[in-house]
Structure formats: C-alpha cells, structure tokens
N, C-alpha and C positions, 0 to 999 in steps of 0.2 A: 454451479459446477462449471468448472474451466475444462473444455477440449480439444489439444492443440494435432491437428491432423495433418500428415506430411509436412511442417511449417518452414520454411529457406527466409533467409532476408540477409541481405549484402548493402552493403554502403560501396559504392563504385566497384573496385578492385575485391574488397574485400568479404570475404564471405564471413558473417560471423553467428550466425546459426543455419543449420543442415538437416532437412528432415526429420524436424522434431515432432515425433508422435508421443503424447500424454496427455493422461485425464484425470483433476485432480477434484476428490469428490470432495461433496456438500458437507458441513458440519465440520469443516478439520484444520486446523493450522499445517499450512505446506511449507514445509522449507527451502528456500532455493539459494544454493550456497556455490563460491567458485572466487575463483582468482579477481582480483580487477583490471578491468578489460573482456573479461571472460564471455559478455556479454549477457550479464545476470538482469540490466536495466532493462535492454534491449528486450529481452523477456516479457519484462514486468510491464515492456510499454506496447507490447504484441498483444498482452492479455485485457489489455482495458479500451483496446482501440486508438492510440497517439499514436503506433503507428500500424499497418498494413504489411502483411508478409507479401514476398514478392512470389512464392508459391504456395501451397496448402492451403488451410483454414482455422482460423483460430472460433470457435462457438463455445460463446456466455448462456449459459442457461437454456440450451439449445437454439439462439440465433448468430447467425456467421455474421462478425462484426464486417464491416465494410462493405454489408450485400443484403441482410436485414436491419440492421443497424451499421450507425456508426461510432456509438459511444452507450457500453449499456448504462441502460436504465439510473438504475441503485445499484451505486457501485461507490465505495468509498477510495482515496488514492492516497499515499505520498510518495512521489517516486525523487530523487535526489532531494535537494534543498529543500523545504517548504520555502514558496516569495510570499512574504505580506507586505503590506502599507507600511514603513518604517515607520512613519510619522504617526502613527495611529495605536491605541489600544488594541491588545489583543482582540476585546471583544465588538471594540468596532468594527476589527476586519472581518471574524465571522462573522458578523451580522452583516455587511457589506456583501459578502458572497451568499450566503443565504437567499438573497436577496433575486440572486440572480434566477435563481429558481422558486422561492416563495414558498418552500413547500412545509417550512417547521416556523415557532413563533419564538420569540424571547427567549422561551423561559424553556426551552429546546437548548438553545445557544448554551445559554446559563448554566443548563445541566449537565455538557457537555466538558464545558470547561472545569468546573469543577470536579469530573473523573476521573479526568488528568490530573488534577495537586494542583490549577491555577487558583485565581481570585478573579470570577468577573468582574469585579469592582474597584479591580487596579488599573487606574490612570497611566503607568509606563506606557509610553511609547515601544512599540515591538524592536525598534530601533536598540532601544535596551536592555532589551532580554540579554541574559544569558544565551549558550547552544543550547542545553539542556531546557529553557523556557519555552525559547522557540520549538525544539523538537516535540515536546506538552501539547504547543496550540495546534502544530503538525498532524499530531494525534486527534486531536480537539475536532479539527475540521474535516478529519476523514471518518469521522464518527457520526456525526453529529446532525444529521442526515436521517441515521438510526440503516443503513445499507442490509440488506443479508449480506453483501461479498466486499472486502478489504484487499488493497493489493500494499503492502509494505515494505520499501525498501529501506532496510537499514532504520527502523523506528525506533529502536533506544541507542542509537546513536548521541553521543554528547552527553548521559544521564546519566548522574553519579549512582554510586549504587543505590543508596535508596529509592533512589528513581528509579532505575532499573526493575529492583525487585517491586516496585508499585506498576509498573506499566508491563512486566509480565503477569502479575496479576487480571490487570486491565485484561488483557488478550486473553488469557484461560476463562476468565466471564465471558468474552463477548462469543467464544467458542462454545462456551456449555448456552448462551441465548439460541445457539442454534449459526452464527453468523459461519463464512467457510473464508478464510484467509492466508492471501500468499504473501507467506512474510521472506525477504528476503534480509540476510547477516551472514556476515564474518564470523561471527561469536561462538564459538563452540558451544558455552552453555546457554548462548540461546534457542539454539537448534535441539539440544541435548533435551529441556525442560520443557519448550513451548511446540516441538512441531511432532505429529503425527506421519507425517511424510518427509524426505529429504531426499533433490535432487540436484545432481551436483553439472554444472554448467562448464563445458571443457571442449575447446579443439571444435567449438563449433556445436556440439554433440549435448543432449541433457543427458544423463543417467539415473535412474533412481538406486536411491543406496539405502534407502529405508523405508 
C-alpha cells in the first residue's frame, strides 16, 4: 500500500507537487495519468524513495520512506528509460543486477524473461534490441524479484500491438497474484483496460477521477 500524506516537493523556484494526500490500496493497478511535465515521474519517484518530499510523508506498506527506510524493501521499478550494459545480453544484465542483491537463482532470471516474449538464450547485445525489446527486459527486471508492489512508468511504451496486448496481459496476472501497481501512461486504453484507480496529475495537484 502506497500513502502519500500532505506530500510538496519543488525543484528551486518551482513548485511541482502540492499537498498531495492519497492512498492507493493493495491488490489493484493505479493509474496515474497527466500531461508531460505534469509531474507524473516526479510522483512515481516520491513513491519508491529516489526522491524525498520536501514536506509531508510518503509510507510503503506503512514505513515513511526517508525516516524508516529509505528505499522499500520489495519493490519492483521502471521509471523513464530502462539503462542496461549495451554491450551485453539481455540476460547477463539481469543476472548482473540480480546479483546485487542475491536474492533469486538463474532460473528466476530465466523465468522472467520469458514472461515478457524474450529468449534468455539470445546472444543480442542490448545494444540491439529494438524500443519494444528493451522495454520487455524493462518489464523483465522489475519483475523478477517476484516484488508484491510495481511502480510503472509508461511500461508498454515502444510495443507494438502485440506486444502491447501481451504485457497487459502480463499486468492483469501479476494483479489477480495479488501484486498492487502504479502504473503510470498516456494511453487511454491503457488506463481504460488495466487500472482499477486513475488519478490525474495537474497544476501541481493529484485528483482522483476513478
């Protein structure tokens, strides 16, 4: 569960959220949708601890990041870009990051990748992917963990439809496992299809519209 209590946060001059109070529950795809600039990211990086409100409180599963934590636990991400090792197989970068924490084997990796419509056993350099490849292992590595909570920015981003229609799938399973995800899109229908909640990011201000 995400709880964003009084939340402000400004870059210099700029104020680009404003007492944002919301709580978005357990088991559900959130939607979080809004212009760009709107400060939709800014959000999505309040809620996983990358960054710190400059008032309020943001609490994961009821600890206030920046004060019981500073980065939860189990928490899967993609927020802009996924960065990997260009030079490298998709699945050596997962296994590379993996690594950093120890806490899944191979055949974790393995399984995750293939969720996504990859090949762990494709030699490509990531260098080579496709958008739509990269965005796959994007997914790949914020899975893969096995997280209860997802925070998604723009995840079928790049996917042709097929793809598209495979990785909303993807997300309706990881939803009925139980997992709770803030997905953030432009996409009407993906908002329309995949979210349980939608709010909409503006003037500083969240709103909930669904």
């Amino acid at each position: 569960m995400f709880v964003f209590q009084n939340v402000s946060k400004k870059f210099g001059a700029e104020q680009v959220l404003t007492h944002i109070t919301a709580e978005f529950g357990s088991g559900q795809i959130h939607g979080i949708i809004g212009k760009n600039g709107s400060g939709k990211t800014v959000f999505l990086k309040l809620a996983c601890g990358l960054l710190h409100p400059d008032e309020g409180q943001v609490l994961v599963n009821g600890e206030q990041l920046g004060k019981d934590v500073d980065f939860p636990d189990n928490i899967g991400i993609i927020i802009e870009s996924p960065g990997f090792l260009s030079y490298h197989s998709g699945y050596k970068n997962l296994l590379y990051l993996a690594s950093l924490r120890n806490r899944i084997a191979k055949k974790e990796i393995e399984a995750a990748i293939r969720k996504v419509g990859l090949n762990p056993a494709n030699k490509k350099p990531v260098g080579k992917y496709s958008l739509g490849m990269r965005q796959r292992l994007g997914i790949a590595q914020a899975i893969m963990e096995n997280p209860p909570l997802l925070i998604l920015d723009e995840p079928l981003n790049g996917l042709d439809k097929n793809g598209i229609e495979e990785m909303r799938a993807l997300l309706l399973q990881l939803k009925a496992e139980g997992k709770t995800i803030l997905l953030a899109s432009h996409v009407k229908d993906d908002v329309e299809i995949l979210c349980d909640t939608v709010s909409e990011v503006a003037d500083g201000k969240l709103t909930r519209t669904k």
